[in-house]
N, C-alpha and C positions, 0 to 999 in steps of 0.2 A: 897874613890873612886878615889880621883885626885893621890894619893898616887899608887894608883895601875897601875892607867897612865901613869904615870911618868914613873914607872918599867918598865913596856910595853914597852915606848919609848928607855929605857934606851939599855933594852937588843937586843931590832931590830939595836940599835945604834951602841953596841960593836959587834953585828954579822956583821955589815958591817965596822968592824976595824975602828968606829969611837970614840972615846972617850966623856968622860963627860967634859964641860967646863963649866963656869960659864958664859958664854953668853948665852951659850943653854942651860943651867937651867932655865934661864932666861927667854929666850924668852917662853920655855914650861912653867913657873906658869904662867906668864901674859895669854896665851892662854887659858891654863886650867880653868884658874881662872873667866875668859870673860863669860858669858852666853847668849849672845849676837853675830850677827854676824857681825865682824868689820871687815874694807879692812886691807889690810897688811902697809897700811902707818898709819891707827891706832893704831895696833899691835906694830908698831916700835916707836911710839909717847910715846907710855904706857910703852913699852921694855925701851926708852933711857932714861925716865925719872926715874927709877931706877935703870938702867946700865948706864952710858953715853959712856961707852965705846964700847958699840955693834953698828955694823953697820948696814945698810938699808941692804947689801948684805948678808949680815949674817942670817938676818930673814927672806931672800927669800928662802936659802939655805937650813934655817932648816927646814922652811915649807914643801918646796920641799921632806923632808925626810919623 
């Protein structure tokens, strides 16, 4: 099922000529993965402590997506 979300994500992503990067792979497991509803500076807590290199703006960005 998260596998299937991911795709979903993926493909609205490259229709809007965005590509796959490994911050917003990123930030999509942690989200998917959450079953819970967290603020976006939890999101980013959870994101940087397995990325450290994603930013705060990054996870707005994608969310935003």
């Amino acid at each position: 099922m998260i596998q299937e979300k991911k795709n979903a994500f993926n493909a609205f992503a490259a229709s809007k000529g965005l590509r796959s990067t490994r911050q917003r792979d990123s930030i999509l497991d942690v989200f998917l993965s959450t079953h819970q509803h967290i603020s976006v500076e939890e999101l980013y807590l959870k994101v940087k402590a397995g990325t450290p290199g994603v930013g705060q703006a990054t996870v707005y960005r994608t969310l935003k997506q």
